[in-house]
C-alpha positions in Angstrom: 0.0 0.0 0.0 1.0 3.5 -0.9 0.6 5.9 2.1 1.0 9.6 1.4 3.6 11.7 3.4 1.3 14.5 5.7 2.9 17.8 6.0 2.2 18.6 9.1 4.5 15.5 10.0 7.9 16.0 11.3 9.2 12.4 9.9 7.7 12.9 6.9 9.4 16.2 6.6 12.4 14.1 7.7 11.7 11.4 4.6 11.3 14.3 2.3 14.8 15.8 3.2 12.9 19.1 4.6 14.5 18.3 7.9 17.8 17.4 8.3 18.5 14.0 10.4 21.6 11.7 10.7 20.6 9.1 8.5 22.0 5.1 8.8 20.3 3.4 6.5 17.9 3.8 3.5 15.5 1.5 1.8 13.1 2.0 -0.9 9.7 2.0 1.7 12.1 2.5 4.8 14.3 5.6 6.3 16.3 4.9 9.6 18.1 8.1 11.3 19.7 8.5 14.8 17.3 9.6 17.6 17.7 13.3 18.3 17.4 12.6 22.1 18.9 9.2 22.6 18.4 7.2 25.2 21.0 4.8 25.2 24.7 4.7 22.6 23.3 3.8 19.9 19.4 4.7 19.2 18.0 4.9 15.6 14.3 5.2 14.7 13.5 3.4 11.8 10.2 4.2 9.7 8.4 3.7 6.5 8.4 6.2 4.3 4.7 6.8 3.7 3.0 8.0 7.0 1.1 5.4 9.4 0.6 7.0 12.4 0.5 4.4 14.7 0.5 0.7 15.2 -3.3 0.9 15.3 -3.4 2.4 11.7 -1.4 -0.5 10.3 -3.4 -2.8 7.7 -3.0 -6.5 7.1 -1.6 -6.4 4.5 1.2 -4.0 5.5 2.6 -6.7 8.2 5.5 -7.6 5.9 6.4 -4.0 6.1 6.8 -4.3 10.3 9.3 -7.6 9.6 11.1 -5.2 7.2 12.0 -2.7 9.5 12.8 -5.6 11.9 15.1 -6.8 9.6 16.3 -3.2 9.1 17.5 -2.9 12.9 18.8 -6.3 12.9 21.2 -5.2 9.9 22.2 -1.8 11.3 23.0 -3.6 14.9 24.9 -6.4 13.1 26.7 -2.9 10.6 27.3 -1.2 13.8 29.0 -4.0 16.0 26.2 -4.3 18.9 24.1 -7.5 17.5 26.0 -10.0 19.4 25.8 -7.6 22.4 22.2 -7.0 22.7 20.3 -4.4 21.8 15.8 -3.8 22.2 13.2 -2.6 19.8 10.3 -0.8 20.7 6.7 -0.2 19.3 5.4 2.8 20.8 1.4 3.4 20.1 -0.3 6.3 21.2 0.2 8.5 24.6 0.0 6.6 27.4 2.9 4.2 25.9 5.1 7.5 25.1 4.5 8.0 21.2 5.5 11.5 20.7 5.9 11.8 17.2 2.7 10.2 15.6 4.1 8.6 12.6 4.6 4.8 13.2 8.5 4.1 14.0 10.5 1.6 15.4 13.3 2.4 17.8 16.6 0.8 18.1 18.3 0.8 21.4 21.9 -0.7 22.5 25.2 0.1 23.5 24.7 -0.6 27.5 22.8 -3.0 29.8 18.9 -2.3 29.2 17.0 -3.1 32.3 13.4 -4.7 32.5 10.9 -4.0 32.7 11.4 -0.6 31.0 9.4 2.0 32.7 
């Protein structure tokens, strides 16, 4: 499925080179870019390039696109030498579960020992 980039959305803006961000990696449907308030060594959001704003807005038959950016994090922790470490990826959806930026992305965490459960 095609989705649109929305204007008003700072990732888009990000996908659309309006907004400058440290990019890692870049697929055709996927853009993954350092974290501009990390929260551990090494953390890189990874999302699609047409805007989903949350897990909730997913369709079925944009689940291979979720294993894809799963893939994506594995490759960039395996790129950046913290597979074998360890490392966490996190869904936010919505408020409560601390989604700020409303634009479905996954975030990769590693580089140090990440407790559980997370907060």
């Amino acid at each position: 499925m095609d989705r649109p980039a929305k204007a008003d959305c700072l990732f888009c803006r990000i996908v659309k080179r309006e907004v400058p961000a440290d990019i890692v990696a870049e697929t055709d449907e996927l853009l993954a870019f350092h974290d501009v308030n990390p929260q551990a060594p090494h953390h890189v959001l990874i999302v699609p390039k047409g805007h989903i704003a949350t897990t909730n807005d997913l369709l079925a038959e944009e689940a291979a696109l979720v294993g894809r950016m799963v893939l994506l994090a594995r490759d960039i922790a395996e790129d950046h030498d913290f597979a074998q470490s360890g490392y966490r990826l996190v869904l936010n959806c919505n408020r409560q579960a601390g989604q700020s930026v409303y634009h479905l992305h996954l975030h990769l965490l590693g580089g140090r020992y990440l407790s559980w459960p997370p907060g």
